[in-house]
C-alpha positions as CSV (number, residue, x, y, z in Angstrom):
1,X,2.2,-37.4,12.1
2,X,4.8,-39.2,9.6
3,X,4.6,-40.4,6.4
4,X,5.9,-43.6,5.4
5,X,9.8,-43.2,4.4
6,X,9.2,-43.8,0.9
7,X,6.3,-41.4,0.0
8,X,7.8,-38.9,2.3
9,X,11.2,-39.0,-0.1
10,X,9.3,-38.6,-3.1
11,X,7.4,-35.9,-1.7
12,X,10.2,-33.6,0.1
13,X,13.1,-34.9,-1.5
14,X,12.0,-35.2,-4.8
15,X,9.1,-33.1,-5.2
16,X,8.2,-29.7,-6.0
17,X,9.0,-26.5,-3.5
18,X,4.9,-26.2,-3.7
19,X,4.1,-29.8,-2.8
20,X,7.2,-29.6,-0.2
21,X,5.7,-26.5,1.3
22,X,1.8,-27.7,1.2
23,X,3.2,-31.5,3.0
24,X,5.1,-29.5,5.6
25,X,2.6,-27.0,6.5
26,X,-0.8,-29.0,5.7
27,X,0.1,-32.6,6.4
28,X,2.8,-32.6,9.0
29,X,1.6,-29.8,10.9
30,X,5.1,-27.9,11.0
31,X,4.1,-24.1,12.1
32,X,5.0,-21.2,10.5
33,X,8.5,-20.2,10.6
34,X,9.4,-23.5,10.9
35,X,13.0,-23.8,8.9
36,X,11.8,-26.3,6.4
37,X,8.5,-24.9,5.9
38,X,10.2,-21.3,5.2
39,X,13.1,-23.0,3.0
40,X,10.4,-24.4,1.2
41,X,8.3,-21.3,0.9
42,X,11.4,-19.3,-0.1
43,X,12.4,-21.9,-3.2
44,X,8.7,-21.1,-4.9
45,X,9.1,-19.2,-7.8
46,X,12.8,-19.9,-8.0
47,X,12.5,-22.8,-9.1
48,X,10.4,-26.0,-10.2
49,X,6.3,-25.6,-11.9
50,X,6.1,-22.0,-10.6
51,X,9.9,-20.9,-12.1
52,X,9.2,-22.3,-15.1
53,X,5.6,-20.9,-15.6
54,X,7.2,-16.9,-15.0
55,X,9.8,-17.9,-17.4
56,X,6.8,-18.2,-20.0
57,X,5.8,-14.6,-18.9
58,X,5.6,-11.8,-21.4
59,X,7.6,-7.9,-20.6
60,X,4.2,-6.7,-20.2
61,X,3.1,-9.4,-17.4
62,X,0.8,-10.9,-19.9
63,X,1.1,-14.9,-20.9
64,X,0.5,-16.2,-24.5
65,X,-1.4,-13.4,-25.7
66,X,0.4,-10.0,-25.4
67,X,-3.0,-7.6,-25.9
68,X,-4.6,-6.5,-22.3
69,X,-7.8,-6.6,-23.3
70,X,-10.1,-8.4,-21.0
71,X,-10.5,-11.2,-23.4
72,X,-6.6,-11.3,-24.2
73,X,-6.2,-12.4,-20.8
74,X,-8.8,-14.7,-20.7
75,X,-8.8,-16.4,-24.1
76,X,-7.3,-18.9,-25.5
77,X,-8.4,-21.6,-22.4
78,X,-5.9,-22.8,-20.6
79,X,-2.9,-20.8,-21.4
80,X,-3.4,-17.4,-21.2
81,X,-3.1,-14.8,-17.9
82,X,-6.2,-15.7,-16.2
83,X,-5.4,-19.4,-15.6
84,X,-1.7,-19.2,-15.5
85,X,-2.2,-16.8,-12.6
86,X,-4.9,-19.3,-10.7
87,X,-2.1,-21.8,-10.8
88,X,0.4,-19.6,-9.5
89,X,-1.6,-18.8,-6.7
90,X,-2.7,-22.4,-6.0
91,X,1.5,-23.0,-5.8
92,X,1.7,-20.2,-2.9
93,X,2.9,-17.1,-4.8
94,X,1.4,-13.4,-3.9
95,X,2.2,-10.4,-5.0
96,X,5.0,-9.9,-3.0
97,X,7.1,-11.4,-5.9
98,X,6.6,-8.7,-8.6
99,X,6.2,-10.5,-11.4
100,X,3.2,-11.7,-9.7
101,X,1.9,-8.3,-8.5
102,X,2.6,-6.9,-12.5
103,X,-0.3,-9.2,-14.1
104,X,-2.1,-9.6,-11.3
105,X,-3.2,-5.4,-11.1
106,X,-3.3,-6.0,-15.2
107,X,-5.7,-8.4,-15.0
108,X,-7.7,-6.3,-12.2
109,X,-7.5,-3.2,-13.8
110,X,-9.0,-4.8,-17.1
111,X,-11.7,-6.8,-15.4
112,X,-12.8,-4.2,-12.7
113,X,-14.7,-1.1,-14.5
114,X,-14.6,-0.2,-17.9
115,X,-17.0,-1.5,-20.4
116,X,-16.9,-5.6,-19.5
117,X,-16.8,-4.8,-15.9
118,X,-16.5,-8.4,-14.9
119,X,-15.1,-8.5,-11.6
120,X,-18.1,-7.6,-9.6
121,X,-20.3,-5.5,-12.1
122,X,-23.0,-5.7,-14.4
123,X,-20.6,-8.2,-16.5
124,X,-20.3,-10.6,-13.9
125,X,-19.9,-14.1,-14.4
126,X,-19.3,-16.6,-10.8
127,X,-17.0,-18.9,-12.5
128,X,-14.4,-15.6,-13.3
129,X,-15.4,-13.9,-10.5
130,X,-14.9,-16.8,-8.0
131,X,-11.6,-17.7,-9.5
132,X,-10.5,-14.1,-9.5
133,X,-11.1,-13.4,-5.9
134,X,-10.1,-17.0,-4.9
135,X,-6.5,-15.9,-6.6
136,X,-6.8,-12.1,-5.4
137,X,-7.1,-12.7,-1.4
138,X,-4.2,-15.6,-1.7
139,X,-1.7,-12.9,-3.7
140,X,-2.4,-10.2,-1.1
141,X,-5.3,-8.3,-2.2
142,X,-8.0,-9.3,0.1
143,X,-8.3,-5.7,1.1
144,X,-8.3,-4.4,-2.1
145,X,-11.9,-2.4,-3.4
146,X,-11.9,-4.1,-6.5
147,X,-11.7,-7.6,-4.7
148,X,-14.5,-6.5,-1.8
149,X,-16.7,-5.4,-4.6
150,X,-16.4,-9.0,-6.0
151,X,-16.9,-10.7,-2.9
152,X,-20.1,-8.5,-2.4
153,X,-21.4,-9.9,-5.8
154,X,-20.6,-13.6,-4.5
155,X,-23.1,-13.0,-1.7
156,X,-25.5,-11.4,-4.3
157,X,-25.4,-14.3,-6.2
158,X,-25.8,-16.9,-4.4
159,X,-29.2,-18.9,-4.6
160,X,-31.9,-19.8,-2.3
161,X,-30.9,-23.3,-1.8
162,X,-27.8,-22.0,-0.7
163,X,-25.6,-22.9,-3.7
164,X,-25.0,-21.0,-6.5
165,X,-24.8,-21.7,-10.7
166,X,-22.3,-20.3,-13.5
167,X,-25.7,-20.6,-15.7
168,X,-28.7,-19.0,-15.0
169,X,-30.5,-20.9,-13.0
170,X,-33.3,-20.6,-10.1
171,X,-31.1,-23.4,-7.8
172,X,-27.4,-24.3,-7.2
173,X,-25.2,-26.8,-9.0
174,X,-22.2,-28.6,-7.2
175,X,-20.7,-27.3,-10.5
176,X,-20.3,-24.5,-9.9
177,X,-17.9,-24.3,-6.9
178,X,-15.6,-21.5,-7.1
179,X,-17.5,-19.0,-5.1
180,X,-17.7,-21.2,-1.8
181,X,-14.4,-21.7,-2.8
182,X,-13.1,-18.5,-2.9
183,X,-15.1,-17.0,-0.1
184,X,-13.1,-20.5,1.9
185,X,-9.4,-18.9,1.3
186,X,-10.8,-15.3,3.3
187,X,-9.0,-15.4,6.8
188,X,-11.8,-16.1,9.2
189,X,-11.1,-12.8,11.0
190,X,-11.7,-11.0,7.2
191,X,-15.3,-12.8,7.2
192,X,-17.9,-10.6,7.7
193,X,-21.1,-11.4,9.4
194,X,-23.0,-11.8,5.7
195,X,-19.9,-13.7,4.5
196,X,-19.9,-16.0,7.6
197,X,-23.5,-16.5,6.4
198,X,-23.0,-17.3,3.3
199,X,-20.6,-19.9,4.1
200,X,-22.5,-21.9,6.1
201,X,-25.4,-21.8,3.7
202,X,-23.1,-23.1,1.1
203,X,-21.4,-25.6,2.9
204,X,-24.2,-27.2,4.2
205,X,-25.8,-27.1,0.5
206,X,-22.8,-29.0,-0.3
207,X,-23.0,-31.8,2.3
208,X,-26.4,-31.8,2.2
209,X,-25.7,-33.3,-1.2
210,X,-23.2,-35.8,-0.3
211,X,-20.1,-33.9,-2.9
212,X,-21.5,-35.9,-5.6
213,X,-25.3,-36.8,-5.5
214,X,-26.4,-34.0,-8.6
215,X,-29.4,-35.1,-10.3
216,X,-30.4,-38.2,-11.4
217,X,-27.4,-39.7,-13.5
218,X,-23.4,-40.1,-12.5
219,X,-21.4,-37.6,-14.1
220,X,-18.5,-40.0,-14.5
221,X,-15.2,-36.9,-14.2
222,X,-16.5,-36.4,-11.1
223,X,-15.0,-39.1,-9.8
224,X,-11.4,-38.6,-11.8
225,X,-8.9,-36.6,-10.6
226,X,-7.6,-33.5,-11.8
227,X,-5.6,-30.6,-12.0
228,X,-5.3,-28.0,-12.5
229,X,-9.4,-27.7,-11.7
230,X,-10.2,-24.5,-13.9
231,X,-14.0,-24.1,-13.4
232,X,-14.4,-27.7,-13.1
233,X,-15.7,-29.7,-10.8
234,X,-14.6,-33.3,-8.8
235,X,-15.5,-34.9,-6.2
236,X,-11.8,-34.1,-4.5
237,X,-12.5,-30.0,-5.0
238,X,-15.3,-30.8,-3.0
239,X,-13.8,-32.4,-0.2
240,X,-11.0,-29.8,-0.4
241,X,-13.5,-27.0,0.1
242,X,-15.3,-28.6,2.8
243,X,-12.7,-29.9,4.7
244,X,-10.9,-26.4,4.8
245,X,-14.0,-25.3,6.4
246,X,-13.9,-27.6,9.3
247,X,-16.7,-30.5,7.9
248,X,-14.0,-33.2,7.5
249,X,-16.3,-35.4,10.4
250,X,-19.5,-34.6,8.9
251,X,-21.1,-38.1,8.8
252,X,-22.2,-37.1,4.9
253,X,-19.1,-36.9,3.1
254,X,-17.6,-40.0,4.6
255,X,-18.8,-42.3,1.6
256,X,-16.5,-39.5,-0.9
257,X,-13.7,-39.8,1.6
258,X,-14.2,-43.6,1.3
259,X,-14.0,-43.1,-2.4
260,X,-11.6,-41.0,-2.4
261,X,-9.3,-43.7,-0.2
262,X,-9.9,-46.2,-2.5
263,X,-8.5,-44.1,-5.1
264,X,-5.0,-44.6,-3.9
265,X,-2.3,-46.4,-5.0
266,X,-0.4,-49.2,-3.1
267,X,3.2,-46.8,-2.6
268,X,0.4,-43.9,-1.0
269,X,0.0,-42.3,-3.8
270,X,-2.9,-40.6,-6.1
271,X,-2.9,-40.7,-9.5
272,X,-3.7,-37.6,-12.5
273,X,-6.4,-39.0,-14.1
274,X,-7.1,-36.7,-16.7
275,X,-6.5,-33.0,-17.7
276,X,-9.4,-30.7,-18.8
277,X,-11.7,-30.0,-20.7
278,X,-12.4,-33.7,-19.1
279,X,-16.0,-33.4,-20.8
280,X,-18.3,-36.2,-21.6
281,X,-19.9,-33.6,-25.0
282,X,-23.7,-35.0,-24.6
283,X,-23.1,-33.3,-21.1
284,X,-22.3,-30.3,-19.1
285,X,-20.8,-27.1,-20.7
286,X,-20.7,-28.8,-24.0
287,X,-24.0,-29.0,-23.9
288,X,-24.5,-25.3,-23.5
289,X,-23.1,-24.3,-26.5
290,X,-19.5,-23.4,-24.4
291,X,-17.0,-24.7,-27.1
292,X,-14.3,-21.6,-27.1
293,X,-10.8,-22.6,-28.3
294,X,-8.7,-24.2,-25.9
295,X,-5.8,-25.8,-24.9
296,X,-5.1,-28.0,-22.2
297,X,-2.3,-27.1,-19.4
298,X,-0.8,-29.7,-16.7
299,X,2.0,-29.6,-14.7
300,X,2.0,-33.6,-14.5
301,X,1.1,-36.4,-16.9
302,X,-2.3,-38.1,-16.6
303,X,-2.3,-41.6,-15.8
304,X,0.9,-41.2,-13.4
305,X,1.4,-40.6,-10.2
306,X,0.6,-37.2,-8.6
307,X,2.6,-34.8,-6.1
308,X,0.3,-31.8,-6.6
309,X,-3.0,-34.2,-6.1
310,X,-1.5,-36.7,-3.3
311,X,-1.0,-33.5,-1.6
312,X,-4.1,-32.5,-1.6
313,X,-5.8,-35.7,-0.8
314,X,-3.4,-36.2,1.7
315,X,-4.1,-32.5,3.4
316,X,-8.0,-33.8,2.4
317,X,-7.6,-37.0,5.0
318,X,-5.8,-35.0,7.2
319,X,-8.4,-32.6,7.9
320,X,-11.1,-35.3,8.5
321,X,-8.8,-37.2,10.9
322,X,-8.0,-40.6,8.6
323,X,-4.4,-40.0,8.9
């Protein structure tokens, strides 16, 4: 397919060796060891968002924080190992670059075992665990015990509706996305019978629901746009979740794909709506009592045009077959 001249400049031309390399492989169908899509691959790390966020990178692979703790990585929100290293696998690093593979064993050697245990033991929570092994496959350690133990715990955790909740809780919550999510990225030939199972039980607990139809009253950041994501949820992590698991023609999410059309702008476009904690505080985690210390992280300015998000929706659309 082709992009118009315009967007496709600002996109390859202009944009970031992650968007270049998502456009080339996602959008415009270029096959592995395609030049471009290789050149592209190759320039991730060394230079643009994913450069600059290992330049931030302590001697002892930690960010922000140098203790190594499980909590030293985790805390203060957004900054600190944990969600620097989500982002760095959402911009196609793995551990074969080793400044990758030094935080990412830190982190799994502090979250895995010990007294926390929070990768897949008693400590376990789904929004860390999914983000962990959503990150873990896409560096390279899909195989690793540590990372099947944590998938094993997804599959444990998920609820009889076929959804699952970061709070306890007897039913799912679209919320709470990052196990589907994560058990999405395993190659298909990696999914195990239960795993293939619990898939499909998810996914159609998802567009069972429409992407957005949770309760009784309109959570109003669902329908902004984001990034990075975190542990929350929009309506475009849905569609991305879905869509990567073949449901982009499922006649149910067609009125979010409509939505998420009509989000565009007029040069093709999406826009960064907001950065989170994009929390409404009568609602949600706020009203949980979640209010740790945080501070926000982008790699774009909200209220301006996207690359990171147009890719996505464009990758989104392309799925379902409206490009």
């Amino acid at each position: 397919m082709e992009l118009p001249a315009d967007l496709q400049s600002w996109l390859l031309t202009e944009g970031d060796p992650s968007v270049q390399f998502r456009i080339l492989r996602d959008v415009l169908d270029l096959p592995e060891g395609d030049a471009r899509v290789e050149t592209a691959r190759a320039a991730v790390g060394k230079k643009g968002w994913a450069s600059d966020i290992l330049r931030w990178q302590l001697e002892g692979g930690q960010w922000t924080t140098p203790g190594t703790t499980a909590l030293d990585l985790y805390r203060p929100k957004y900054i600190t190992t944990n969600w620097m290293l989500l982002v760095l696998s959402d911009l196609g690093l793995t551990r074969k670059d080793p400044r990758v593979a030094r935080a990412a064993e830190l982190l799994l050697n502090r979250s895995a075992g010990g007294e926390e245990d929070s990768l897949g033991g008693p400590g376990s929570h789904l929004c860390f665990t999914g983000n962990a092994v959503r990150m873990m496959v896409r560096f390279g350690y899909g195989d690793d015990p540590r990372v099947r133990r944590a998938i094993a715990w997804l599959l444990s955790a998920q609820k009889p509706d076929g959804g699952w909740h970061c709070f306890p809780s007897d039913t799912g919550s679209l919320s709470s996305w990052e196990a589907l999510a994560a058990l999405a990225v395993l190659p298909p030939a990696a999914r195990t019978p239960d795993v293939t199972q619990a898939i499909q039980r998810g996914l159609e607990f998802y567009l069972s629901r429409g992407l957005l139809q949770e309760g009784g009253q309109a959570y109003a950041p669902w329908l902004r746009l984001h990034y990075p994501n975190h542990y929350y949820y929009d309506a475009l992590v849905g569609l991305d979740i879905v869509t990567a698991l073949g449901a982009g023609s499922d006649p149910r999410i067609q009125p979010a794909l409509d939505w998420l059309e009509s989000k565009r702008n007029p040069a093709g476009s999406w826009n960064l709506d907001a950065l989170h904690p994009d929390i409404e505080e009568d609602l949600f985690y706020w009203a949980r009592g979640v209010k740790s210390p945080f501070f926000p992280f982008g790699l774009e300015i909200p209220g301006q045009p996207s690359r990171w998000l147009t890719a996505t929706a464009l990758t989104v659309l392309h799925r379902a077959g409206r490009l």
